[in-house]
C-alpha positions in Angstrom: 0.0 0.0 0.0 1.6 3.4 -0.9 1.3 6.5 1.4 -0.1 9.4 0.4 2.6 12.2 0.7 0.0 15.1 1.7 -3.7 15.0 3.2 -4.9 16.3 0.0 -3.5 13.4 -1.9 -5.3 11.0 0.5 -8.7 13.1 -0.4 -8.6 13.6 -3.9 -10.5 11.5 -6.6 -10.1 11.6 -10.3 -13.0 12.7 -10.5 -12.4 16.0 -7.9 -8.3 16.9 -7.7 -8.0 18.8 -4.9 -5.2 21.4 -3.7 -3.7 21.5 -0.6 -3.9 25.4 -0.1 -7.6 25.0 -0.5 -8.4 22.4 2.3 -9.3 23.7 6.0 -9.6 21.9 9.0 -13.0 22.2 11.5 -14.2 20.9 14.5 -18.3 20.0 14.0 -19.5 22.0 16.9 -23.9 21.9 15.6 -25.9 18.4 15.5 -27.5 19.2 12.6 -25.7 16.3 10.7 -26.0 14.2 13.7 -25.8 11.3 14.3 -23.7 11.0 10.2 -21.5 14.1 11.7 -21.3 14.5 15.7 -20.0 17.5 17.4 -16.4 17.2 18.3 -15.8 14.9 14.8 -13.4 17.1 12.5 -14.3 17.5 9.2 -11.7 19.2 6.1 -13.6 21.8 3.8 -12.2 22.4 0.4 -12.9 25.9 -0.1 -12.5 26.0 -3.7 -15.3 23.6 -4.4 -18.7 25.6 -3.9 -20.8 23.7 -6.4 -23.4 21.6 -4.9 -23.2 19.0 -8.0 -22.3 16.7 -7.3 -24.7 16.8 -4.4 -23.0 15.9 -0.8 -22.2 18.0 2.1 -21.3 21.3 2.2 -20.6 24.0 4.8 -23.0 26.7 4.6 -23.9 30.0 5.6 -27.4 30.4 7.1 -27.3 34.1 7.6 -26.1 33.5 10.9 -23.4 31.1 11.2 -21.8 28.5 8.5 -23.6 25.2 9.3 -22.9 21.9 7.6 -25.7 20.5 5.1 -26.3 18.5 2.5 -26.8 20.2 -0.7 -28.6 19.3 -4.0 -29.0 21.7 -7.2 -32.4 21.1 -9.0 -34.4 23.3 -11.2 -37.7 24.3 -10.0 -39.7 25.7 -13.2 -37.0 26.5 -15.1 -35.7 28.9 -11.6 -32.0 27.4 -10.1 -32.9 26.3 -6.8 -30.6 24.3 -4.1 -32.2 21.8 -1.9 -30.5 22.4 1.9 -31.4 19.5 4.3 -30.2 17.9 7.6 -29.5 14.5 8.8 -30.7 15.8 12.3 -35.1 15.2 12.1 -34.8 18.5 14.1 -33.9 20.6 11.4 -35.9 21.1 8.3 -35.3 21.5 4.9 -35.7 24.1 2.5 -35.3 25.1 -0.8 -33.0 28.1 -1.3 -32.3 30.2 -4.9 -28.9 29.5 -6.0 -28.4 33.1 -6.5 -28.9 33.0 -2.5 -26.7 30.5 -1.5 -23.7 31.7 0.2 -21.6 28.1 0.3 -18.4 28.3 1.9 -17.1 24.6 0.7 -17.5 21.0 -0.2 -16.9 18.7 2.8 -14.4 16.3 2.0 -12.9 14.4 4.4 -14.5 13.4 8.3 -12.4 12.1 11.5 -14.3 10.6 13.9 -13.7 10.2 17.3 -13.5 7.2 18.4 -12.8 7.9 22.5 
């Protein structure tokens, strides 16, 4: 098994390259992904992937704090529109104009803690 030599080689796909400068480190502090994503788990962003398609998880800003969702593009007569829900039942999901959607980055990688 070969090593990757940075932690952006061990995240990147062929399908999404990633570079290092773009990646930052988190510490999930919400439970709005719980239980996928519990607080205290640290999770990399890449910052130079705000595109929510592919859908996946993204960290985004809710107008009062960047919260981490999942995000889905889909047109809604013929109007851009992103999808923004929760894994948390708590927390419900809306549909936001693209044009709206301040996204910060793509979540990419996840640690859990495992003590």
């Amino acid at each position: 098994m070969e090593l990757a030599k940075t932690v952006a080689d061990m995240l990147t796909t062929p399908e999404r390259p990633i570079d290092a400068a773009a990646i930052r480190f988190m510490t999930m502090q919400g439970d709005s992904m719980g239980p996928e994503i519990k607080p205290g788990d640290k999770i990399a962003v890449n910052l130079a992937d705000c595109t929510p398609s592919p859908p996946g998880l993204f960290l985004f800003w809710d107008g009062l704090e960047n919260v981490v969702c999942r995000l889905e593009f889909i047109h809604s007569d013929g109007k851009p529109m992103v999808n923004v829900s929760f894994a948390n039942p708590a927390y419900s999901s809306r549909l936001v104009p693209l044009a709206e959607c301040e996204i910060t980055g793509r979540i990419v990688g996840r640690w859990v803690r495992t003590a």
